[in-house]
Biopython code that builds the backbone (N, CA, C, O; Angstrom):
import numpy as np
from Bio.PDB.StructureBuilder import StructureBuilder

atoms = [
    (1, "UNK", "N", (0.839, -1.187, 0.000)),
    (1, "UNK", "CA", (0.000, 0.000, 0.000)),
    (1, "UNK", "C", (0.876, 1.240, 0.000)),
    (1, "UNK", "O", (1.827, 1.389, 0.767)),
    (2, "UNK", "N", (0.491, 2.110, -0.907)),
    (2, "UNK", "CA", (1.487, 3.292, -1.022)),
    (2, "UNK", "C", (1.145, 4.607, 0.340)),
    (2, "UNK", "O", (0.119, 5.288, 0.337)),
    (3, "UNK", "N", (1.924, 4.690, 1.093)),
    (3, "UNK", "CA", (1.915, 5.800, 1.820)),
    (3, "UNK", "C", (1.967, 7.190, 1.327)),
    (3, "UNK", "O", (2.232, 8.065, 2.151)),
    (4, "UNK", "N", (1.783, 7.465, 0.286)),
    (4, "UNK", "CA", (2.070, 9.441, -0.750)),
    (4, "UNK", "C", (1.401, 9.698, 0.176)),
    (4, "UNK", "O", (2.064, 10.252, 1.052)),
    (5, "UNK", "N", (-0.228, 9.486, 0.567)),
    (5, "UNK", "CA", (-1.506, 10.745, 1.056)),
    (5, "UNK", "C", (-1.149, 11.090, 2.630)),
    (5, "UNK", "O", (-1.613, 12.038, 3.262)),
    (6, "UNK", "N", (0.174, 9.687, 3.322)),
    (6, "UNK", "CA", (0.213, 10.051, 4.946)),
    (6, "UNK", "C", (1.805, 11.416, 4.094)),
    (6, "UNK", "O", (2.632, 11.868, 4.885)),
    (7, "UNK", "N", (1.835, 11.545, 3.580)),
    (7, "UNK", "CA", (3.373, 12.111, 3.071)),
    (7, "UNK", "C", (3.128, 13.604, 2.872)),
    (7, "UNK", "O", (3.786, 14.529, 3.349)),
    (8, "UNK", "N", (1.612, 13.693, 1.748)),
    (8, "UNK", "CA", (1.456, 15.061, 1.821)),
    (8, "UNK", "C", (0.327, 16.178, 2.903)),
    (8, "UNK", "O", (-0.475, 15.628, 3.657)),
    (9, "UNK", "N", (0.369, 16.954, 2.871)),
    (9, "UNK", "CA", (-0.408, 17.551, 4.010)),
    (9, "UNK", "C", (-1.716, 18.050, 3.180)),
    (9, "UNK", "O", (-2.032, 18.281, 2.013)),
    (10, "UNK", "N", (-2.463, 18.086, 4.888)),
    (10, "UNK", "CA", (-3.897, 17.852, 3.951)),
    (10, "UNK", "C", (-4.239, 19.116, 2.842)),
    (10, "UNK", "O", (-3.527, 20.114, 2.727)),
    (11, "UNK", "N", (-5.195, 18.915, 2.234)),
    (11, "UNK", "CA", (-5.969, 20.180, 1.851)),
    (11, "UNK", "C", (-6.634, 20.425, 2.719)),
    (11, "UNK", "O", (-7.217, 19.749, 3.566)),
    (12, "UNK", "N", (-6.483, 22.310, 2.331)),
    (12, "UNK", "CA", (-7.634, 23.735, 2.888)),
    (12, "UNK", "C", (-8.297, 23.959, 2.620)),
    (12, "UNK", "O", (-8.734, 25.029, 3.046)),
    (13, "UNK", "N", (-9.043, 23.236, 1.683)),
    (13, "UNK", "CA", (-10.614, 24.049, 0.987)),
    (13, "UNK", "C", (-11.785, 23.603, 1.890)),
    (13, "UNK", "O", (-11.939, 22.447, 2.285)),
    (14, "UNK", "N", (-12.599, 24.653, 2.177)),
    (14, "UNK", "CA", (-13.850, 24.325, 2.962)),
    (14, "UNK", "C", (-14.688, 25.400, 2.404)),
    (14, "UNK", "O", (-14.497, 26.484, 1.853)),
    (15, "UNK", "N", (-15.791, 24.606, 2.797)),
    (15, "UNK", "CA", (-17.262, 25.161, 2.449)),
    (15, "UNK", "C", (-17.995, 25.664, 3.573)),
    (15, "UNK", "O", (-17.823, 24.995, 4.592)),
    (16, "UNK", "N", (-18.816, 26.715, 3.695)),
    (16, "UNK", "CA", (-19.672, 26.398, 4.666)),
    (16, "UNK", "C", (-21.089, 26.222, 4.392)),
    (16, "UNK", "O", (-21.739, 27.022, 3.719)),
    (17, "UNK", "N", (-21.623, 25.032, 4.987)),
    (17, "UNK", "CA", (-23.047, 24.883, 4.580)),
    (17, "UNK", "C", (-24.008, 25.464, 5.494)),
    (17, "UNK", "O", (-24.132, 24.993, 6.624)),
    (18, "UNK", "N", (-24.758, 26.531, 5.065)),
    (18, "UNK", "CA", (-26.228, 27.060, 5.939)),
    (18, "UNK", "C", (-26.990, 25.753, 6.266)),
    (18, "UNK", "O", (-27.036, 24.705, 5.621)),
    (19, "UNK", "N", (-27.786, 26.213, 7.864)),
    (19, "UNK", "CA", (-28.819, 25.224, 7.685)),
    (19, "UNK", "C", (-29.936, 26.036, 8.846)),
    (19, "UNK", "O", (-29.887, 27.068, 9.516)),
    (20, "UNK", "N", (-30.585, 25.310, 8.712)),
    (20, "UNK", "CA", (-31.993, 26.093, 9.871)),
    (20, "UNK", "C", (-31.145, 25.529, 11.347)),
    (20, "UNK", "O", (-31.427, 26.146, 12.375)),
    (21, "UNK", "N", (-30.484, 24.785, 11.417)),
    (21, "UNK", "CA", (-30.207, 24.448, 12.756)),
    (21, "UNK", "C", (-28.902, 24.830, 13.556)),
    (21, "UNK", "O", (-28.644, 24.684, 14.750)),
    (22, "UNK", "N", (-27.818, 25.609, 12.053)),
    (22, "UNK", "CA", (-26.692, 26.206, 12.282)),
    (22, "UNK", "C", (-26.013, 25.722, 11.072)),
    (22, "UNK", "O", (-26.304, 24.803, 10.307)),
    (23, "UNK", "N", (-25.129, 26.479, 11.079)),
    (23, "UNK", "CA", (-23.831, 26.123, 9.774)),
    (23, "UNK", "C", (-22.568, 25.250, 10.235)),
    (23, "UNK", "O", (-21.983, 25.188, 11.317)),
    (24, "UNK", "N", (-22.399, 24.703, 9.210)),
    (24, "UNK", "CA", (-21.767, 23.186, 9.041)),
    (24, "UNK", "C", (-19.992, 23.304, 8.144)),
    (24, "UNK", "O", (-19.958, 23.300, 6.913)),
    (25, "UNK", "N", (-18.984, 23.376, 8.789)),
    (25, "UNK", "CA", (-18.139, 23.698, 8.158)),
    (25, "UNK", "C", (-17.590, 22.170, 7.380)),
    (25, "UNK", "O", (-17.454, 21.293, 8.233)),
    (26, "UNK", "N", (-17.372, 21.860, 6.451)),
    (26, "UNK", "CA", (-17.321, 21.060, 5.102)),
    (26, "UNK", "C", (-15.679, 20.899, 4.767)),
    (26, "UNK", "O", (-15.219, 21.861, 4.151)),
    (27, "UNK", "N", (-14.962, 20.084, 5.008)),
    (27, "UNK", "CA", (-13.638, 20.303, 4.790)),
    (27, "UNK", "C", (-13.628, 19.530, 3.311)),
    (27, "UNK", "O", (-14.072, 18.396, 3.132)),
    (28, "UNK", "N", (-12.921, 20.538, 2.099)),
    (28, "UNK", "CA", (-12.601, 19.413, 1.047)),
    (28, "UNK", "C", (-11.314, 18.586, 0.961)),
    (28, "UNK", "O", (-10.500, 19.465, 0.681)),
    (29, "UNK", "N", (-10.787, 17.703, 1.013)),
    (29, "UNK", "CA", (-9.620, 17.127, 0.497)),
    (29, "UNK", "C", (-9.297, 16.955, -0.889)),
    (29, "UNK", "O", (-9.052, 15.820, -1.299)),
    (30, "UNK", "N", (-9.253, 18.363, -1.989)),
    (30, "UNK", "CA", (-9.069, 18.154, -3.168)),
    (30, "UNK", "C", (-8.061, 17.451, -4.027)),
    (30, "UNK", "O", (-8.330, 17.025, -5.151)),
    (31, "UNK", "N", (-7.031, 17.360, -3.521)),
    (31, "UNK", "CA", (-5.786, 16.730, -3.477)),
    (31, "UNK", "C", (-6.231, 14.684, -3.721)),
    (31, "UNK", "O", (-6.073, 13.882, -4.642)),
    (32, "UNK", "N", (-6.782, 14.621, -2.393)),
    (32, "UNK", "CA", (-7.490, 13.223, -2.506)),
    (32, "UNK", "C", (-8.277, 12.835, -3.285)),
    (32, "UNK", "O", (-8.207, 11.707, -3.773)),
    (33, "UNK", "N", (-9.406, 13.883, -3.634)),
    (33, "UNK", "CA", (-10.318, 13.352, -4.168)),
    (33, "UNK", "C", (-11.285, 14.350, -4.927)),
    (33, "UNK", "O", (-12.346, 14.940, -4.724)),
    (34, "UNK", "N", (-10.124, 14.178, -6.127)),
    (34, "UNK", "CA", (-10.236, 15.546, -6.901)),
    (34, "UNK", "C", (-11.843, 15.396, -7.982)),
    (34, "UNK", "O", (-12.251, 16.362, -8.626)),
    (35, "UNK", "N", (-12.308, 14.510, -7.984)),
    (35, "UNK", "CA", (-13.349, 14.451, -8.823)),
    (35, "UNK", "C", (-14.436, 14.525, -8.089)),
    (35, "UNK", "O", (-15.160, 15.441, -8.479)),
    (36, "UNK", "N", (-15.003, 13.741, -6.871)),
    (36, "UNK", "CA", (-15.833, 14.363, -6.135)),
    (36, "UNK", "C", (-15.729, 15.542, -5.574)),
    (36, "UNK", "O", (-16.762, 16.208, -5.502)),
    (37, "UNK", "N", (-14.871, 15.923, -5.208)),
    (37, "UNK", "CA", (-14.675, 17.570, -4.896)),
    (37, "UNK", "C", (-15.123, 18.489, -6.046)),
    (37, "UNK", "O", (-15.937, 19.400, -5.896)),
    (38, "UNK", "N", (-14.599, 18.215, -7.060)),
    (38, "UNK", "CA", (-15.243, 18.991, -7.968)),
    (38, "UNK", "C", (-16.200, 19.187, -8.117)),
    (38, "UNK", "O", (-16.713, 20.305, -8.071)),
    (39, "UNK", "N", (-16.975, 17.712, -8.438)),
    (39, "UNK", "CA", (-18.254, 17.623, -8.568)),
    (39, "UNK", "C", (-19.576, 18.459, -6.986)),
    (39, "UNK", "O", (-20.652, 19.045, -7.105)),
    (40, "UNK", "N", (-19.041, 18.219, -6.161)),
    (40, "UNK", "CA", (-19.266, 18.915, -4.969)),
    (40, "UNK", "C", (-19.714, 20.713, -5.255)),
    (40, "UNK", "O", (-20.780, 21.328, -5.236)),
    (41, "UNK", "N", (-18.126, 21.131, -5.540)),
    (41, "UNK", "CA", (-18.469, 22.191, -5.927)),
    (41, "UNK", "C", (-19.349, 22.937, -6.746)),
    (41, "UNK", "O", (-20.097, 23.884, -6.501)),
    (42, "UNK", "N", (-18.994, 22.049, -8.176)),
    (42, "UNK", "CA", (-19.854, 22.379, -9.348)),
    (42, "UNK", "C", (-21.359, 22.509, -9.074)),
    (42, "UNK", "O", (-22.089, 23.359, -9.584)),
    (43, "UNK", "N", (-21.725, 21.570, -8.214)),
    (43, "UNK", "CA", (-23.408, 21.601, -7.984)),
    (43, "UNK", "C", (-23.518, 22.438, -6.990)),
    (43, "UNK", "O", (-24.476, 23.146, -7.302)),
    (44, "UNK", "N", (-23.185, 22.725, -6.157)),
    (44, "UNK", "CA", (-23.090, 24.274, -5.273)),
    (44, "UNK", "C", (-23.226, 25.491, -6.262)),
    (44, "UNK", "O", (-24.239, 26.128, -6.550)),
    (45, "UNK", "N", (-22.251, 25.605, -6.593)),
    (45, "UNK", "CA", (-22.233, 26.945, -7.773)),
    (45, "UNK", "C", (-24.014, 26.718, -8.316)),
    (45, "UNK", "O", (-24.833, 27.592, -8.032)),
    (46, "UNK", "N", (-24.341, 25.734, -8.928)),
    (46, "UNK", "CA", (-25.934, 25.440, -9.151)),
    (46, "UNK", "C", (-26.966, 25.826, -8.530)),
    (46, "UNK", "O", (-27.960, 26.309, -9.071)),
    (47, "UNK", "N", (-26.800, 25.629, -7.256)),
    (47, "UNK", "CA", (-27.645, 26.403, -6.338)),
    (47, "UNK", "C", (-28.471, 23.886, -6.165)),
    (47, "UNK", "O", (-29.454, 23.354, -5.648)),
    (48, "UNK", "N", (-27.726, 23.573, -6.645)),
    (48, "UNK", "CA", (-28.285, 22.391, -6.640)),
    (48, "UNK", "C", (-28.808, 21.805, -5.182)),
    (48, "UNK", "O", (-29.977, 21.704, -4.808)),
    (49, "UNK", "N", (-27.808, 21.508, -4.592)),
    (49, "UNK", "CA", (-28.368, 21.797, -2.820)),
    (49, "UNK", "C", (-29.068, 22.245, -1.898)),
    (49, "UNK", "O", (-29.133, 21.788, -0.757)),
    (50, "UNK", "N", (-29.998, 23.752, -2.603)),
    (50, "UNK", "CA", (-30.731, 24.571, -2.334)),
    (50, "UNK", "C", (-31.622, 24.347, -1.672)),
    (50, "UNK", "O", (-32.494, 24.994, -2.252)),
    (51, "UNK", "N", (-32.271, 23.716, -0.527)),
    (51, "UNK", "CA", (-33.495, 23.875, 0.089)),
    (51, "UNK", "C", (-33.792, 21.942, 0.107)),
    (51, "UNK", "O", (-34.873, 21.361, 0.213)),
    (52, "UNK", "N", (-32.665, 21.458, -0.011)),
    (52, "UNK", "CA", (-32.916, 19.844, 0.606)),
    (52, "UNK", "C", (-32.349, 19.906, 1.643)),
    (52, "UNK", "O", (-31.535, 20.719, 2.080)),
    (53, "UNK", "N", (-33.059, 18.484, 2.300)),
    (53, "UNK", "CA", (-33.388, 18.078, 3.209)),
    (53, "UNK", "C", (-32.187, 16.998, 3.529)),
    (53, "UNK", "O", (-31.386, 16.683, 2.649)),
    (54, "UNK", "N", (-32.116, 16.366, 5.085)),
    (54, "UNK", "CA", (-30.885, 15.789, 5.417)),
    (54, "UNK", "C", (-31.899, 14.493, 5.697)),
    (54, "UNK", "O", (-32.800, 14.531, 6.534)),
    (55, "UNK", "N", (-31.579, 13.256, 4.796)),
    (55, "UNK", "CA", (-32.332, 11.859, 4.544)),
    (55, "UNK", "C", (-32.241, 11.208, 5.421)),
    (55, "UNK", "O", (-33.155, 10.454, 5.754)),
    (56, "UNK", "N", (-30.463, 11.347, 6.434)),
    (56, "UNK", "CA", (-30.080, 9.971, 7.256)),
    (56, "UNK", "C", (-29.612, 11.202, 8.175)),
    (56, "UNK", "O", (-28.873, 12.140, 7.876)),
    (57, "UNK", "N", (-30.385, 10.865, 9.601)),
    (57, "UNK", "CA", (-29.200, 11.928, 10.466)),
    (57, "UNK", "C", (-29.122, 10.602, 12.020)),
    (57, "UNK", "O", (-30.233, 10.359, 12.492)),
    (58, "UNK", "N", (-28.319, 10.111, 12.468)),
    (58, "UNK", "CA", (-27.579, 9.285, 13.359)),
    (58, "UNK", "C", (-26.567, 10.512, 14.490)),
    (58, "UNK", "O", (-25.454, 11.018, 14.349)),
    (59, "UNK", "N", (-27.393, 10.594, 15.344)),
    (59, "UNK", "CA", (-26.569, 11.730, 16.247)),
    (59, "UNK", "C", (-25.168, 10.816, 16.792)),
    (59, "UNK", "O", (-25.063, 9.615, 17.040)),
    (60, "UNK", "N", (-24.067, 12.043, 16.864)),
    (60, "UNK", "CA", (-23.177, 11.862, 17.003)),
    (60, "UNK", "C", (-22.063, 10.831, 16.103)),
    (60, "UNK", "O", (-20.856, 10.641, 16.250)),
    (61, "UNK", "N", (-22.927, 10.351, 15.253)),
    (61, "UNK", "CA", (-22.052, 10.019, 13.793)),
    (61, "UNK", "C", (-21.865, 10.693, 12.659)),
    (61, "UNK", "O", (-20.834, 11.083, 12.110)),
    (62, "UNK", "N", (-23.242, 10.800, 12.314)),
    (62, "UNK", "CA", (-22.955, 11.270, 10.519)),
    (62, "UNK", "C", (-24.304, 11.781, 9.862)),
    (62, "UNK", "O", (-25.106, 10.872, 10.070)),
    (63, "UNK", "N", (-25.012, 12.909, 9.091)),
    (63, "UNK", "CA", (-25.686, 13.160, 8.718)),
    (63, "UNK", "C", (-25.241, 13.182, 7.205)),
    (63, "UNK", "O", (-24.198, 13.583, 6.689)),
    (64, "UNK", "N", (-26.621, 12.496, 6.547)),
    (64, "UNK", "CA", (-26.472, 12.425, 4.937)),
    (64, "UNK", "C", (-27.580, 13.684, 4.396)),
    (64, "UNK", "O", (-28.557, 14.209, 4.929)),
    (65, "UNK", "N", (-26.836, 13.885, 2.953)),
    (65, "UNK", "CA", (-28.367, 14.848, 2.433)),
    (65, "UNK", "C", (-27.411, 15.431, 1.164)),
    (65, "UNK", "O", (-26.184, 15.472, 1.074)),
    (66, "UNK", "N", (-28.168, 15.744, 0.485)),
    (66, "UNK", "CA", (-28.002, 16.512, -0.441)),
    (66, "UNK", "C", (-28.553, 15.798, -2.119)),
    (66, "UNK", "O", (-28.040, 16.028, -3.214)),
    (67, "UNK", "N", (-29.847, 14.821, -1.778)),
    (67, "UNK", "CA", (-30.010, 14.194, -2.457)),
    (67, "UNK", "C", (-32.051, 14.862, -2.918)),
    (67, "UNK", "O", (-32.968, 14.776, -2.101)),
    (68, "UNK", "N", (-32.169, 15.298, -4.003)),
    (68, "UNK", "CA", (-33.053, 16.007, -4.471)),
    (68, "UNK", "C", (-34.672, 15.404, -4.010)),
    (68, "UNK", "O", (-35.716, 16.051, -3.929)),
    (69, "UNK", "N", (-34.512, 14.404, -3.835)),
    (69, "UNK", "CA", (-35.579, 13.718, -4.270)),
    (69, "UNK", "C", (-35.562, 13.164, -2.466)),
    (69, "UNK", "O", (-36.292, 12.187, -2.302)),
    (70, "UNK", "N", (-34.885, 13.630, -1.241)),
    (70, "UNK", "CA", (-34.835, 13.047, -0.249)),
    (70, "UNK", "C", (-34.886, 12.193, 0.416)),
    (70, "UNK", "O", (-35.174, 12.094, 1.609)),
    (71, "UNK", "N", (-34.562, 11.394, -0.431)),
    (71, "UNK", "CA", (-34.834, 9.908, -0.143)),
    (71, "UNK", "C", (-33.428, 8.894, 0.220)),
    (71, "UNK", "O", (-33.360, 7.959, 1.018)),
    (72, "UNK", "N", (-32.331, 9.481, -0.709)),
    (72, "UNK", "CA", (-31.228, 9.207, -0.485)),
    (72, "UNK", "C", (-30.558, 8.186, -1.814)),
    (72, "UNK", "O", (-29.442, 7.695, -1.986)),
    (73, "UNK", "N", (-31.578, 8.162, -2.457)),
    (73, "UNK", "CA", (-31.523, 7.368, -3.533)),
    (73, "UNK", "C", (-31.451, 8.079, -5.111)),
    (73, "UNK", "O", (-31.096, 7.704, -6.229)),
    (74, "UNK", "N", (-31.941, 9.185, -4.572)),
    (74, "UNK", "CA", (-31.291, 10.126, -5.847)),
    (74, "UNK", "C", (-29.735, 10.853, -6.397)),
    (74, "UNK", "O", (-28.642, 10.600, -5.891)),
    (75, "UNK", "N", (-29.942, 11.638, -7.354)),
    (75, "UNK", "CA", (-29.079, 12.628, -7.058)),
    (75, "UNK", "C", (-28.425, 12.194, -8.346)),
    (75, "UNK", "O", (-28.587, 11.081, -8.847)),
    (76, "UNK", "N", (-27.547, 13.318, -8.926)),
    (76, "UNK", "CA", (-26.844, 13.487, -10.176)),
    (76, "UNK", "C", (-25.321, 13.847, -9.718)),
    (76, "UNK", "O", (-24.849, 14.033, -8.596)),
    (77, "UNK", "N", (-24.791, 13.870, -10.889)),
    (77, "UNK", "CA", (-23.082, 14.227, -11.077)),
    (77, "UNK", "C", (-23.153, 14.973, -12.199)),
    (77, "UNK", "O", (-23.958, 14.818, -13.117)),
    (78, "UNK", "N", (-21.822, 16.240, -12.070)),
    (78, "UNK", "CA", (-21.662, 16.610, -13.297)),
    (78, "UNK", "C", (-20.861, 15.594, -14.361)),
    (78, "UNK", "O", (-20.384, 15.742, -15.487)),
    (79, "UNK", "N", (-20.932, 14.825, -13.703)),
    (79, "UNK", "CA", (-19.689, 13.631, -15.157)),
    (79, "UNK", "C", (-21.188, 12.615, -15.467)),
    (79, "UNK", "O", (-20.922, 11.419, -15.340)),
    (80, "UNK", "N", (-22.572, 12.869, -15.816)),
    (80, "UNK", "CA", (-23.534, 12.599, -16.289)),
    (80, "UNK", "C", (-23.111, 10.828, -15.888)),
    (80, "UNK", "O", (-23.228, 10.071, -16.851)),
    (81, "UNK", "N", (-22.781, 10.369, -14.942)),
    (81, "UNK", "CA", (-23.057, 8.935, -14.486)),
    (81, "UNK", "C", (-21.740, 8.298, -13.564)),
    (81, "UNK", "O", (-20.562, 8.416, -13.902)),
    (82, "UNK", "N", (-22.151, 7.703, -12.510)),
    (82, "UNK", "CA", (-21.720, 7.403, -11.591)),
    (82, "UNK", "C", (-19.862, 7.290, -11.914)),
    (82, "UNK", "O", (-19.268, 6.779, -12.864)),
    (83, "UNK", "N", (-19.319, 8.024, -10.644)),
    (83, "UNK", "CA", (-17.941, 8.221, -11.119)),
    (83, "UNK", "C", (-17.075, 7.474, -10.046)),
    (83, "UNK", "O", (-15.849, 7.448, -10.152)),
]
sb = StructureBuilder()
sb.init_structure("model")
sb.init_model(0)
sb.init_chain("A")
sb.init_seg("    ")
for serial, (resi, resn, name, xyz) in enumerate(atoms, 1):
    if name == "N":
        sb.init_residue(resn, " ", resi, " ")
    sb.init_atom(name, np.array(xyz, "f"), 0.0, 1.0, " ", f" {name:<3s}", serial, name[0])
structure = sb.get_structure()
């Protein structure tokens, strides 16, 4: 297993996401994971995210969302199919 990603230091890009319950700071690792990051972004700039809902929320683990159709089973890419 190649060690490069323990070698270089992380990425700085962050987002912050609004929400009715407070804002959510979003760390990107573009470096790592340069195509979902993108894609991340790209649909932001869209306004794509706009007013959905969070599908899976598990306190003190992990909240999911950003899926149109809220269900968790939706949702698009700008590379028009699963990447």
């Amino acid at each position: 297993m190649s060690n490069i990603y323990i070698q270089e230091p992380p990425t700085n890009g962050k987002v912050l996401l609004k929400t009715t319950a407070g804002d959510i700071d979003i760390e990107l690792w573009s470096k790592e994971a340069p195509k979902a990051c993108r894609n991340f972004i790209q649909l932001c700039l869209e306004a794509y995210y706009d007013n959905t809902i969070f599908h899976r929320v598990v306190p003190g683990f992990i909240v999911q969302g950003g899926d149109p159709t809220g269900t968790g089973t939706g949702g698009e890419s700008i590379y028009g199919a699963p990447f």
